[in-house]
N, C-alpha and C positions, 0 to 999 in steps of 0.2 A: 612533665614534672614542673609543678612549681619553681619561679625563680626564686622564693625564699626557702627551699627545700635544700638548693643546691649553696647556699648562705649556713643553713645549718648543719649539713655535710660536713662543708670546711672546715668550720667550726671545731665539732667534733668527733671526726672521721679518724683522729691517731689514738685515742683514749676513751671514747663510748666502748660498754661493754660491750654490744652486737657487733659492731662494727670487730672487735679487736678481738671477742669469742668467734666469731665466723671467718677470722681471719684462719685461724689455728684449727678450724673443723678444713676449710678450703687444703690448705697445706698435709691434713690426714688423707682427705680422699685422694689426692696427686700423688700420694707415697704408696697408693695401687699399684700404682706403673710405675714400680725403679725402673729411673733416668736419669743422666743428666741433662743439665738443661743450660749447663757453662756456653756453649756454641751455639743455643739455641734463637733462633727467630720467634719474639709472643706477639700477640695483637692482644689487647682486652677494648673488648667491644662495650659501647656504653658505659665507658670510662669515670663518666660525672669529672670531680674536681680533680682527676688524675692522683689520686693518693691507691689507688690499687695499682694500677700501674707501674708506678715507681716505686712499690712496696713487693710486689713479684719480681722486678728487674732485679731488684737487690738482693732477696730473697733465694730467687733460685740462680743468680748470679748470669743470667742471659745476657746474649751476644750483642741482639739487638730487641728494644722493646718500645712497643708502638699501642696507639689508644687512640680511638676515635669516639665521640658523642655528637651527638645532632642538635646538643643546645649551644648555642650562639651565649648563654649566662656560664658554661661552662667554661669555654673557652677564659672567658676573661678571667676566672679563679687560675686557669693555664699560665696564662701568661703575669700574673703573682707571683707565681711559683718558676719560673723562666723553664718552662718543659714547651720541651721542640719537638720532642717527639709525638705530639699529640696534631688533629686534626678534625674539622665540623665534620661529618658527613653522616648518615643515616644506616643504621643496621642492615636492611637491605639491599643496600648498594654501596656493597666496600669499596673504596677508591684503592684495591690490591689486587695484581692478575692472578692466576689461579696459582696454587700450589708452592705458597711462596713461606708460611709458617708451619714451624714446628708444634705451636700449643697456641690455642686461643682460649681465653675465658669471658665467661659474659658472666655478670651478677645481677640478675636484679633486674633486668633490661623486656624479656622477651614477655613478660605478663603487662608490656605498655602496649601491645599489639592485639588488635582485632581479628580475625575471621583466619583467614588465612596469611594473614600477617606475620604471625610466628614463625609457622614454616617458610615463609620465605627470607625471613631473618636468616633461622639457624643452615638453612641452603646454601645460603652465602658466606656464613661460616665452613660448611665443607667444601663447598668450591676455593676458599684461601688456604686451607689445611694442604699441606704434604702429604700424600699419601703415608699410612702411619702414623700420623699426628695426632696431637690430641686434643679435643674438647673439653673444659670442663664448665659447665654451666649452674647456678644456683635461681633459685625464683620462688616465691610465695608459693603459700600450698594451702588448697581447699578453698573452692569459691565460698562456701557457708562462710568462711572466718573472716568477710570482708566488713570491715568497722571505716571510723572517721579516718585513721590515718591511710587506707587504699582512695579516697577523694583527693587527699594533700598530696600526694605521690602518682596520681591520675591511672590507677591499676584497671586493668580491660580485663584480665582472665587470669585464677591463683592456679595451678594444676595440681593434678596430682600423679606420682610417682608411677603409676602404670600406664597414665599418658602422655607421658616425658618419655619416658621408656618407648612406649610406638612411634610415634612420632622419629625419634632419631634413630629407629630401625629401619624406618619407612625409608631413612633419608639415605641410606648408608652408612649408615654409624653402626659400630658394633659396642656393646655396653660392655665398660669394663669396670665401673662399680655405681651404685645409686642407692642412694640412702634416704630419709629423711631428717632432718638436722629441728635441732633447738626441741628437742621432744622432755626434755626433764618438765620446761618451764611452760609446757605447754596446758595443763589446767588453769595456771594464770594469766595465761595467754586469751585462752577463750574467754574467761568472762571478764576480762578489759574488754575486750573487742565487742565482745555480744553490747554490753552497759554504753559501750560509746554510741552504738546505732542510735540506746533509746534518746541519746543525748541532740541526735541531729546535727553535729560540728563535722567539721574537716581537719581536726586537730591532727597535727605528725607525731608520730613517736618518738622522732629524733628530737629527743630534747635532753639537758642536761639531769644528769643523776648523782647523788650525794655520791663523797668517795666511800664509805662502808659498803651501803648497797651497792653501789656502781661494781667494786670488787667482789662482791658474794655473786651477782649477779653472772660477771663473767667467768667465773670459778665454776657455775654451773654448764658453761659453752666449753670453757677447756677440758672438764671432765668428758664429756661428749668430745672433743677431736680424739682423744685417749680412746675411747670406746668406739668410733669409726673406722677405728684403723683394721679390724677385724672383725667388728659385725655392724648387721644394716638395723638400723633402727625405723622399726614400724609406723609411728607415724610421729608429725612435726609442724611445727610453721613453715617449714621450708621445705624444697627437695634440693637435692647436690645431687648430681650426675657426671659422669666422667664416660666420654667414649672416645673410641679409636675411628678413625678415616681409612674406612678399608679398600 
């Protein structure tokens, strides 16, 4: 990713609608698997500027919680924020012996990866899981819907929801909810994205949004976390999956 990508994260990572509507879809699909999570051990893998991180610690009120990312620009937004719990390293080679977390999440990380790249990420994700544990994972969905902002963001592969599903059964994972998310806003979704191709830029999404629309917008993410909690929605920009470390 871009090092201005992770500038406008920072930015605005507590108040952009995605950002803060995917927060409250993430938190519906978790309420799959009543638990708690007061004693728990998290990692979120591919952390960025550490604001999910210390947004799930607080959130689900964890024991102890931990974040790594492999950018070296990341890092420095870290250490802004005086967060010690974070560290460089690469998705595929967690700096954790096995079996040491209760719940890891990835966001948004595993569609940076090529060929077999994925599955060796999310491997490493169930090699740190406690047997029992949980995954929960979100990622872009559908290669067709790749426009300028998958260039700024340097996206390799968007999936979709019945190869997230194989994949983490392949792996040992057992699926215990999978959905597709941000499906309301999804007609306007595609033809942003289709129009950006004919445009040829690498322009991000993440940019600021007026407050009216900023708020209708997430209004439409939050009515979706409400609707996740009990049924899967058919298709989306995005996939959310949640499995168990059997």
């Amino acid at each position: 990713m871009r090092d201005d990508e992770f500038r406008a994260m920072f930015d605005l990572e507590d108040r952009l609608w995605w950002y803060a509507g995917m927060r409250r879809i993430a938190e519906a699909v978790l309420a799959s698997a009543p638990r708690s999570y007061r004693n728990a051990r998290l990692l979120d893998v591919g952390c960025g500027t550490g604001y999910s991180t210390s947004w799930l610690g607080s959130r689900l009120d964890c024991a102890d919680c931990f974040g790594i990312d492999s950018s070296p620009r990341a890092a420095e937004l870290w250490h802004q924020q005086r967060l010690d719990n974070t560290a460089v390293a690469s998705a595929i080679s967690l700096p954790f012996v096995s079996n040491q977390f209760d719940l890891v999440t990835c966001f948004d990380v595993i569609y940076q990866f090529e060929g077999e790249g994925s599955s060796a990420a999310l491997s490493e994700m169930f090699r740190v899981l406690k047997p029992g544990g949980l995954l929960l994972i979100r990622e872009p969905a559908y290669d067709w819907l790749r426009g300028s902002h998958d260039s700024a963001v340097g996206t390799r592969h968007r999936f979709t929801l019945r190869e997230a599903r194989a994949t983490l059964k392949s792996l040992g994972f057992a699926i215990i909810r999978a959905t597709y998310a941000n499906t309301l806003l999804f007609p306007v979704a595609v033809f942003h994205r289709l129009i950006s191709r004919l445009r040829e830029r690498d322009e991000s999404d993440v940019r600021p949004v007026g407050g009216r629309l900023n708020r209708l917008l997430e209004s439409a993410l939050n009515l979706e976390a409400a609707l996740v909690r009990s049924k899967t929605l058919p298709f989306g920009l995005s996939i959310v999956v949640l499995a168990e470390k059997k």
